[in-house]
Each structure stands twice: as C-alpha cells, then as structure tokens.
KOLFIMAR-809595 format. One line per 10 residues: for each residue x, y, z of N, C-alpha, C. Coordinates in pm, 1 decimal, decimal comma. Example, Ala and Ser with C-alpha at 12.3 -4.5 7.8 and 13.67 -1.06 7.14 Angstrom:
<padrens>
1319,0 -569,0 780,0 1230,0 -450,0 780,0 1320,0 -330,0 780,0  1285,0 -225,0 708,0 1367,0 -106,0 714,0 1290,0 3,0 787,0 .
</padrens>
This chain:
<padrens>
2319,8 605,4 -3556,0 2223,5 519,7 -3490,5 2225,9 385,2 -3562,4  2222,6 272,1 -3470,9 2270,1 154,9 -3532,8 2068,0 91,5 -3546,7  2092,3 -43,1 -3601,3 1927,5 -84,9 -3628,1 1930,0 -234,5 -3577,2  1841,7 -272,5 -3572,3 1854,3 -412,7 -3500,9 1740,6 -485,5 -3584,8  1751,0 -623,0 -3560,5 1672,6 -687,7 -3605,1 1581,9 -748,2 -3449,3  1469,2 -769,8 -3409,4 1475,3 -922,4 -3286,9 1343,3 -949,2 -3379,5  1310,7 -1141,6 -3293,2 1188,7 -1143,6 -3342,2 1108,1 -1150,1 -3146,7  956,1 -1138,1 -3167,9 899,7 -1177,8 -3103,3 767,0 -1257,4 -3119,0  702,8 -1313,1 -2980,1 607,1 -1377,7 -3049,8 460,0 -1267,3 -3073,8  375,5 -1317,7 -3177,5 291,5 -1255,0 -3226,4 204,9 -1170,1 -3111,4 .
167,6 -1230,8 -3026,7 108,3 -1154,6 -2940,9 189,0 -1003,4 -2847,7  281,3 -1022,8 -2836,8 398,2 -963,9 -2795,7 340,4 -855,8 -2888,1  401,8 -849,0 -2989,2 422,4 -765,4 -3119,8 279,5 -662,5 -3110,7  169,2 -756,5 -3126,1 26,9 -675,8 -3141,1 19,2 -587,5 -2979,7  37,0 -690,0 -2850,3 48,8 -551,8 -2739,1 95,4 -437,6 -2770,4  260,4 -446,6 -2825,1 345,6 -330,9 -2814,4 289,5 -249,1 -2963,0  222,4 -309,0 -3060,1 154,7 -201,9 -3187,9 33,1 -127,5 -3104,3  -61,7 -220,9 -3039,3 -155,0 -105,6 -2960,0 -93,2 -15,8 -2861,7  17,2 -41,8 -2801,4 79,8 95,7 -2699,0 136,7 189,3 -2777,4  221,0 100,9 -2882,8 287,2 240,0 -2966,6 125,3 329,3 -3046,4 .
-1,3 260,1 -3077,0 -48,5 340,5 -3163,5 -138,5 454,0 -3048,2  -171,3 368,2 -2903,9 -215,4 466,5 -2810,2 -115,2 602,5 -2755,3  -8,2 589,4 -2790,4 108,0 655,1 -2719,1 118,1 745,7 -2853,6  133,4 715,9 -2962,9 118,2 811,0 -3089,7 329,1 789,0 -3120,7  357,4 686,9 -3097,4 482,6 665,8 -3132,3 522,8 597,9 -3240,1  623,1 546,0 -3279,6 669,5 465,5 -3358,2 743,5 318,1 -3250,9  742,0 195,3 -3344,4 814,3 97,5 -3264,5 959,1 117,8 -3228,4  1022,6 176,7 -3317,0 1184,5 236,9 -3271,6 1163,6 318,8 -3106,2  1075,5 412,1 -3132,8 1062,8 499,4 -3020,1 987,9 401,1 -2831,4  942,8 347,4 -2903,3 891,5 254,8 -2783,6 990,0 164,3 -2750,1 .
1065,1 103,8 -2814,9 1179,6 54,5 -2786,4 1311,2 125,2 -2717,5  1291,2 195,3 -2761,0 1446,9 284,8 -2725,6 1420,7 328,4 -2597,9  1248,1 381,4 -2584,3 1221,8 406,2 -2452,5 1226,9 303,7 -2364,1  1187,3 223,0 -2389,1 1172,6 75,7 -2304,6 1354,1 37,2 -2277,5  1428,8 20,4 -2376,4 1562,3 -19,2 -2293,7 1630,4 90,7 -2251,1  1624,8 213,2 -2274,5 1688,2 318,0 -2172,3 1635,6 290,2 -2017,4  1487,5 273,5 -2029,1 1387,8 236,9 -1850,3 1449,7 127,1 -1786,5  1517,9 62,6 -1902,6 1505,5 -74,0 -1842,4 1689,3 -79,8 -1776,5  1771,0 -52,5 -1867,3 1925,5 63,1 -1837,4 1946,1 120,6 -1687,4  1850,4 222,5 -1701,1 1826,7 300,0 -1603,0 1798,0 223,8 -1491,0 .
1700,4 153,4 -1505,6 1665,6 68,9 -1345,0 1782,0 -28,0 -1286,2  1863,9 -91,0 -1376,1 1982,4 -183,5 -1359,2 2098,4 -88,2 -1306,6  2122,2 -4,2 -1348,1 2232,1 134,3 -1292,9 2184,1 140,3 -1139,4  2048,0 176,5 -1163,3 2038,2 218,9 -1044,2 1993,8 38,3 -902,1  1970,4 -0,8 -914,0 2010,8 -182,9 -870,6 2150,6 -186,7 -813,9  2212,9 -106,0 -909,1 2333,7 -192,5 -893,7 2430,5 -81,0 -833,5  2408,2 7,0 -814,5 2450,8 169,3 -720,3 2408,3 140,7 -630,8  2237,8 58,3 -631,0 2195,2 69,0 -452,6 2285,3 -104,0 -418,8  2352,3 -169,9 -441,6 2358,1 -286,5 -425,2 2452,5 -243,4 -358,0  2571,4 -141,6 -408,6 2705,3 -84,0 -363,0 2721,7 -54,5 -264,7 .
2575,9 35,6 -241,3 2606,6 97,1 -124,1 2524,3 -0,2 -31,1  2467,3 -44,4 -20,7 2465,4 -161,8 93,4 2591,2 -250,0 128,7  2648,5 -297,9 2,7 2832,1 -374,6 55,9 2878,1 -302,0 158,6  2883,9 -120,8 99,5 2961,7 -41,6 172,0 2927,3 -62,0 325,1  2811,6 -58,6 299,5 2769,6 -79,0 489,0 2774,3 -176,8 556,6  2804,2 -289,3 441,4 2842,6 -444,5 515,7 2956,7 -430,7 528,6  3029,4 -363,3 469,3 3178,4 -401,4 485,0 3217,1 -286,2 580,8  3175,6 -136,7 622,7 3210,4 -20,4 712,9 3098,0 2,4 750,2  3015,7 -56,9 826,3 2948,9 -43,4 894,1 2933,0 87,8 1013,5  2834,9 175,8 1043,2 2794,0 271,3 1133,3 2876,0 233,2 1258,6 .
2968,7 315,7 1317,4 2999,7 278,9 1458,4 2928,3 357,0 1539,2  2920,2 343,7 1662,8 2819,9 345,6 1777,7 2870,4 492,6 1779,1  2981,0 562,0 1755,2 2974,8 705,9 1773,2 2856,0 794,4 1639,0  2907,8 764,0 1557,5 2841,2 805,0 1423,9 2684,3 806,2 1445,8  2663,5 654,7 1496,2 2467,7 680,4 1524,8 2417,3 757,5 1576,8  2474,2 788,1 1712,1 2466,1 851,1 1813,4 2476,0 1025,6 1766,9  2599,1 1038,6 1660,2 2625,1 1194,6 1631,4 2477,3 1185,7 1552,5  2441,9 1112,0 1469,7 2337,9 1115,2 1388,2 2157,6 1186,4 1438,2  2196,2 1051,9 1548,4 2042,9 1056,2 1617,2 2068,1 1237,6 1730,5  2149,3 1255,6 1749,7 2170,7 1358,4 1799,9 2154,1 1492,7 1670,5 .
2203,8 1466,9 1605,9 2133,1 1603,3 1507,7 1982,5 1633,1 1408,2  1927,4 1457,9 1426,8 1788,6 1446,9 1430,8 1724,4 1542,8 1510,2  1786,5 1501,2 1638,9 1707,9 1572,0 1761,1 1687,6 1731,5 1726,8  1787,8 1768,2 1721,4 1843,3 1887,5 1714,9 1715,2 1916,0 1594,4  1737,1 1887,1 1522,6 1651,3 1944,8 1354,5 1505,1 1926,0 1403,4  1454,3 1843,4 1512,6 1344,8 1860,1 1525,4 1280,4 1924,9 1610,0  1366,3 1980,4 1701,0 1335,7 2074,3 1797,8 1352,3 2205,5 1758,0  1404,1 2225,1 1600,6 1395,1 2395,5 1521,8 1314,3 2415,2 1455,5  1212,9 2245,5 1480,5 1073,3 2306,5 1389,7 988,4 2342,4 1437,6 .
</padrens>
C-alpha cells in the first residue's frame, strides 16, 4: 500500500474529521472509500457512454423493434 501526501483547505479537512469521527473511521479509510466511489462512478460513465455510441453508430432497425415490442406483448399477456 502506497501513502500520499495532498493538502486541503482547512475547512475541507475539519468536514471530512467530523465524517470520519461520525462514521468511526480513520482519514486513510474515508479516503480510499471516497476514490474507489468516485472510480467506480467514472467506469461506470464511461461503459454507459459506450453503449450509447454503440447505438449511434448500429442503431435498432425497424425489424428488431418490432421483434422487441412483440415479445413485450407476449410477456405481458403471461401475466
């Protein structure tokens, strides 16, 4: 496990000491949690970004909707 230095400004610092001391953590641990969340949300941004290209670039053809909206149907008439 590697260590880092950052600075922030004072107020910054005292928020994140009252969450870490309400949360019962340490500042390593609030951190690590905070950029894995923050990781995680950019992965996932950028997976959903993909698959929107995909659909700009191969777009649904008029058969596919149609098979689609047709097995909607279907699934809702077995409930």
């Amino acid at each position: 496990m590697a260590k880092i230095a950052i600075s922030l400004p004072d107020e910054v610092l005292e928020s994140i000491e009252r969450e870490c001391k309400a949360r019962g953590e340490t500042r390593s641990e609030f951190f690590r949690k905070a950029v894995e969340a923050f990781l995680r949300r950019e992965r996932e941004r950028e997976a959903e970004e993909q698959y929107i290209r995909g659909y700009q670039l191969y777009p649904e053809t008029a058969e596919e909707i149609a098979l689609a909206e047709a097995i909607e149907r279907e699934q809702d008439k077995a409930k």
